[in-house]
C-alpha positions as CSV (number, residue, x, y, z in Angstrom):
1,X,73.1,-26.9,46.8
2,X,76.1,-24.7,47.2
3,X,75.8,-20.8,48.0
4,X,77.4,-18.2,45.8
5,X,76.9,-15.0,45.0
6,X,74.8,-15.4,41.9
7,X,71.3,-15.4,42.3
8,X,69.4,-18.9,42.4
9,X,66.1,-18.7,41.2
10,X,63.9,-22.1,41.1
11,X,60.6,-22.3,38.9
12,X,57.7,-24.3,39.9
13,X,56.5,-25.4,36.8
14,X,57.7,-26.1,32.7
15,X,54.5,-24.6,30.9
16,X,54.4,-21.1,29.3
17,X,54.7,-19.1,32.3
18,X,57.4,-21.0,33.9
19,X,59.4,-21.6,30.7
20,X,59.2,-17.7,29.2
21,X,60.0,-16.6,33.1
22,X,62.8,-18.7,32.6
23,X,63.8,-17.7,29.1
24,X,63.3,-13.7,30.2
25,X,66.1,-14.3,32.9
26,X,68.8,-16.3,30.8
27,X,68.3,-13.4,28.9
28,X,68.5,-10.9,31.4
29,X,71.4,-11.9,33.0
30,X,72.9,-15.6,32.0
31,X,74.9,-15.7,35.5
32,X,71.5,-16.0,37.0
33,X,71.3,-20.4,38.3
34,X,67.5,-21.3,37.0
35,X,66.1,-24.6,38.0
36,X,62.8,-25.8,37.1
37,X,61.2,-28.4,38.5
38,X,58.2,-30.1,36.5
39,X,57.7,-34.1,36.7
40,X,55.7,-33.7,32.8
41,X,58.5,-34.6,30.4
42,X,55.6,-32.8,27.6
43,X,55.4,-29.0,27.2
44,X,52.2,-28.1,26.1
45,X,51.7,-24.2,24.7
46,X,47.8,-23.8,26.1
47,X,47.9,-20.4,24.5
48,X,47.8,-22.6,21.1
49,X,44.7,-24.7,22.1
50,X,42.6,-21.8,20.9
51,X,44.0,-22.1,17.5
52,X,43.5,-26.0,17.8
53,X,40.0,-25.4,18.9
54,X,39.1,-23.2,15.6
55,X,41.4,-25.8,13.2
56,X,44.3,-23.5,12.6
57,X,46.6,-25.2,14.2
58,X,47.2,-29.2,15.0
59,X,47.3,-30.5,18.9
60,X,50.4,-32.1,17.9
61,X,51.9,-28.3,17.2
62,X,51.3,-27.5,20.5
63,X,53.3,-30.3,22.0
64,X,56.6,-30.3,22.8
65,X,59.5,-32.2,24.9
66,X,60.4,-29.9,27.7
67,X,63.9,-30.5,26.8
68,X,63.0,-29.0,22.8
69,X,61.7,-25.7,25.2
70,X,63.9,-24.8,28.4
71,X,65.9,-22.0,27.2
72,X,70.1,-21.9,27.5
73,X,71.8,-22.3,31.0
74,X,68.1,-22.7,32.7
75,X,68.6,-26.8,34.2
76,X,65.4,-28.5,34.4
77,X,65.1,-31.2,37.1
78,X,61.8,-34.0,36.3
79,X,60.1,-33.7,40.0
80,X,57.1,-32.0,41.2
81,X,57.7,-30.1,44.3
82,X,55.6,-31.2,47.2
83,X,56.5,-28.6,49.7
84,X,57.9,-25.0,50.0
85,X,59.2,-23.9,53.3
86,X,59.7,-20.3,53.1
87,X,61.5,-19.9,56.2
88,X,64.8,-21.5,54.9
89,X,64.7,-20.5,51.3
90,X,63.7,-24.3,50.2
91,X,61.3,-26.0,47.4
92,X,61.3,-30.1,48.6
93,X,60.8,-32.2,45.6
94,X,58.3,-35.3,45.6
95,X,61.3,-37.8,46.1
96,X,62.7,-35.7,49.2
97,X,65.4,-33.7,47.7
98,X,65.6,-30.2,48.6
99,X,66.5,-27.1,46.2
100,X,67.4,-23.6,48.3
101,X,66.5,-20.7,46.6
102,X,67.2,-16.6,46.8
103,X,64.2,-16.0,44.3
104,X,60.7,-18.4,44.0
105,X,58.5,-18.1,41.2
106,X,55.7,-20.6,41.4
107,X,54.5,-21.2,37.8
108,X,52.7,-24.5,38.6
109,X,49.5,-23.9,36.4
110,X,45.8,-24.4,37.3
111,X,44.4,-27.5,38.1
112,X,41.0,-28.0,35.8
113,X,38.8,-29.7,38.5
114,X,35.8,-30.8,35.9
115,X,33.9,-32.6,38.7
116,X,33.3,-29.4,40.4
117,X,29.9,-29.0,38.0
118,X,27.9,-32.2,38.2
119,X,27.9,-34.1,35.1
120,X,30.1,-31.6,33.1
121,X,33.2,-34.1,33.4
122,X,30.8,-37.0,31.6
123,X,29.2,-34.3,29.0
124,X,32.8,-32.9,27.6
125,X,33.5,-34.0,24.0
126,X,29.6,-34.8,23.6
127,X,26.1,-33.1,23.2
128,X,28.1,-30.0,21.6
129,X,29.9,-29.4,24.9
130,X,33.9,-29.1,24.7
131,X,36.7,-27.1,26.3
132,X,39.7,-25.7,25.0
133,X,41.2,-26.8,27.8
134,X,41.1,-30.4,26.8
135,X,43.8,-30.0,24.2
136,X,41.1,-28.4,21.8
137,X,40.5,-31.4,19.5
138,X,36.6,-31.9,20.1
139,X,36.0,-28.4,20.1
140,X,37.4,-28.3,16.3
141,X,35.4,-31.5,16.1
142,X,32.0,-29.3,17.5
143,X,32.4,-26.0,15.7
144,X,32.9,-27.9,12.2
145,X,29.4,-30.1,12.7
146,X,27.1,-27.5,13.6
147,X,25.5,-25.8,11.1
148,X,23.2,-23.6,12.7
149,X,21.7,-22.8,16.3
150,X,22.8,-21.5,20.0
151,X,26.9,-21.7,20.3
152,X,27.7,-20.4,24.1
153,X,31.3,-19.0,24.7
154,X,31.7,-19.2,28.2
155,X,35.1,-18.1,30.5
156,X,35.5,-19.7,33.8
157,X,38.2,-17.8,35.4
158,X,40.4,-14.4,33.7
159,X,43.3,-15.8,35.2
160,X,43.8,-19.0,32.7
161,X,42.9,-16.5,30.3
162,X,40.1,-14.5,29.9
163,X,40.5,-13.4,26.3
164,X,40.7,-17.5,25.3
165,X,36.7,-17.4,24.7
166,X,36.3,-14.9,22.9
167,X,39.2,-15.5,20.4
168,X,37.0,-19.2,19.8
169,X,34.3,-17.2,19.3
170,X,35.6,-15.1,16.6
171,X,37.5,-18.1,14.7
172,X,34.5,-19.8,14.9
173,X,32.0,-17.7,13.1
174,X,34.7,-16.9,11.0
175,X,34.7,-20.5,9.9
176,X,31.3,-20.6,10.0
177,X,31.1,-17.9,7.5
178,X,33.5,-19.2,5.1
179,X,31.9,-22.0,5.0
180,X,28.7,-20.7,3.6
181,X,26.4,-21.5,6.0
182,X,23.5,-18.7,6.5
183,X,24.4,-16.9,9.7
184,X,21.0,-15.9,10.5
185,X,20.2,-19.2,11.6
186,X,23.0,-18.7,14.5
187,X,22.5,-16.9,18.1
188,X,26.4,-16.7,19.0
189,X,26.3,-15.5,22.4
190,X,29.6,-15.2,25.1
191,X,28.9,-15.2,28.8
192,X,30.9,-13.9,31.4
193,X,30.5,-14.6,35.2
């Protein structure tokens, strides 16, 4: 890549965080170069699951080409970075090309490693377990079929989002409740590490 004098800034990553970093720039100052680099051709907005998990909104909604989403002047290039070598300025791509940089932002997302808790991986989607994190579907799915009993609102990490769990819990009995059913019969509970 050639040097100027206008800042290059390249993005590890084409979700939320990466594209609105991206976005906030172009905005800031549209002589700023932007590249992202995310293989996933998909955008996904995860801060929508929630409202796919409570049935406000439809997975599909959330779903996105990342070409519909990368904001004016920002060029997005479809590789994953393999390797970032600080020393020179430089993000190498999968397929060996390299991208210098003035500015890094690493945006890559979190990796959801199910098989860390033994059988949880097996068990999501059934037995009234589900994630948010799984696109939402099944936990619409869950909170629609029960009627009464234990629902556990649970957060992993507060860095994917800690508020997440809570906002399903809310929707939920709020669904719950409009749907008739005698809330007495429920123990809603949210844990926290």
């Amino acid at each position: 890549m050639s040097t100027s004098s206008t800042d290059r800034v390249v993005i590890i990553g084409a979700g939320t965080a990466g594209i609105a970093t991206a976005a906030r720039l172009a905005r800031r100052d549209p002589s700023i170069r932007v590249t992202i680099l995310d293989k996933s051709r998909k955008h996904y907005y995860q801060p929508g699951w929630t409202f796919v998990g409570a049935g406000v909104f439809s997975f599909l909604s959330t779903e996105k080409e990342v070409s519909e989403v990368l904001p004016t002047g920002a060029t997005w290039v479809p590789v994953n970075a393999k390797e970032i070598r600080p020393e020179i300025n430089t993000v190498v791509s999968e397929d060996g090309r390299e991208f210098t940089y003035d500015y890094l932002v690493v945006a890559a997302g979190m990796q959801m490693n199910w098989d860390k808790i033994p059988g949880l991986k097996e068990t999501l989607g059934r037995h009234g377990v589900c994630s948010n994190y799984t696109g939402g579907v099944n936990t619409w799915e869950t909170i629609q079929a029960i009627r009464a009993g234990t629902a556990v609102f649970t957060t992993f990490s507060p860095i994917k989002c800690g508020g997440a769990p809570m906002k399903a819990m809310f929707l939920s009995w709020d669904f719950w409740k409009h749907q008739g059913l005698n809330m007495s019969k429920f123990d809603v509970l949210y844990a926290t590490p």
